[in-house]
N, C-alpha and C positions, 0 to 999 in steps of 0.2 A: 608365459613364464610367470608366476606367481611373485610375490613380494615378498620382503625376509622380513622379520619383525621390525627389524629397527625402522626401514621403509616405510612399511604401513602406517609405523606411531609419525614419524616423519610429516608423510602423504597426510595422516590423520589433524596433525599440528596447522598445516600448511593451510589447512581446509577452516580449519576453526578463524584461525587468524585471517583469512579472507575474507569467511563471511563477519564477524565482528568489526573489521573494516569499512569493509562495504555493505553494512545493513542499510545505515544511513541513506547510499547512495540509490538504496533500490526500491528501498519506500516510498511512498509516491506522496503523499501530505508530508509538508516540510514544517519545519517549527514548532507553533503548538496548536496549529490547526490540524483537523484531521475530519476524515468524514463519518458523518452522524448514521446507523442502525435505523434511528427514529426517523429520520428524514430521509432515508430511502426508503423505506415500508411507505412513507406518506406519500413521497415523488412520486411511486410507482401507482400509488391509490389514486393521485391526481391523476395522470397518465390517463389509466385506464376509464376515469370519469370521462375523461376531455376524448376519446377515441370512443365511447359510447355518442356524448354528445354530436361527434362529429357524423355518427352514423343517422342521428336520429335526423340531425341539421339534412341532409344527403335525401333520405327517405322523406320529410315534410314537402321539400323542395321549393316552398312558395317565400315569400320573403322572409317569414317566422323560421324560416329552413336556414335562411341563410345567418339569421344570427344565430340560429343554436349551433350551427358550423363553427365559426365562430369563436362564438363563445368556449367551444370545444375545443378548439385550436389553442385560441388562447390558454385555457387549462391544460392542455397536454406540456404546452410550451413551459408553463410554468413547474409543471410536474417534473419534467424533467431538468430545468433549474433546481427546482430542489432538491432532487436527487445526488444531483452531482456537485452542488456548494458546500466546501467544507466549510465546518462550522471551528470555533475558536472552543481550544479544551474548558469545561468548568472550573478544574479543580488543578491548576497549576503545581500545587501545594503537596499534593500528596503525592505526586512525580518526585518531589523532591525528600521525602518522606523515606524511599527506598534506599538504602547504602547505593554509591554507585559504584558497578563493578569492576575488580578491579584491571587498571589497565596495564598492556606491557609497553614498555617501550621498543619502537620499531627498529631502532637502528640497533638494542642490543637482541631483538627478536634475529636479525638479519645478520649478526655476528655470531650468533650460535648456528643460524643454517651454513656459514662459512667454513666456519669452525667443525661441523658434523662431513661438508664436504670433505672438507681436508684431510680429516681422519681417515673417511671414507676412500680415498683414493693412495693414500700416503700406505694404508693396509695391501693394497694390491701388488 
């Protein structure tokens, strides 16, 4: 059974005001840290240095084998430390630069869904 207008813009509100709510909650960098573009392009380049090296270290096999293993290791491990450390924003300033938008307040958000109830059932 389909939805009647007022429903949908309803349904539609309800949606908005959730996700606005819970953006926050579902972001994954908190604060003003967040993770770097740069430093995963870089992580992932270390990565794959260090999983080279670890192939070459594997194929040597003699003791020079073992430290390019290694050594390989170690740059993978680090690659992917970098990948995945977020980094502190630059530019704090210009966050704050943007209007912020604006907000409703929830408990009169939540007196108007009562309020649309009540109409809503009061008509029946």
């Amino acid at each position: 059974m389909p939805l009647s207008e007022q429903e949908q813009r309803l349904l539609d509100e309800m949606e908005r005001h959730l996700l606005h709510n819970d953006a926050d909650v579902v972001s994954a960098p908190s604060g003003d840290r967040t993770l770097s573009y740069r430093n995963l392009v870089y992580g992932a380049l270390l990565l794959l240095a260090g999983v080279g090296g670890l192939v070459v270290g594997v194929v040597l096999g003699d003791v020079w084998g073992i430290v390019v293993g290694v050594v390989g290791f170690a740059a993978m491990l680090a690659g992917v430390m970098l990948a995945v450390t977020p980094v502190r924003r630059a530019t704090p300033a210009a966050k704050s630069d943007r209007p912020a938008p604006k907000r409703q307040d929830s408990a009169s958000f939540m007196d108007r869904m009562n309020d649309r109830w009540d109409r809503r059932h009061e008509g029946n």
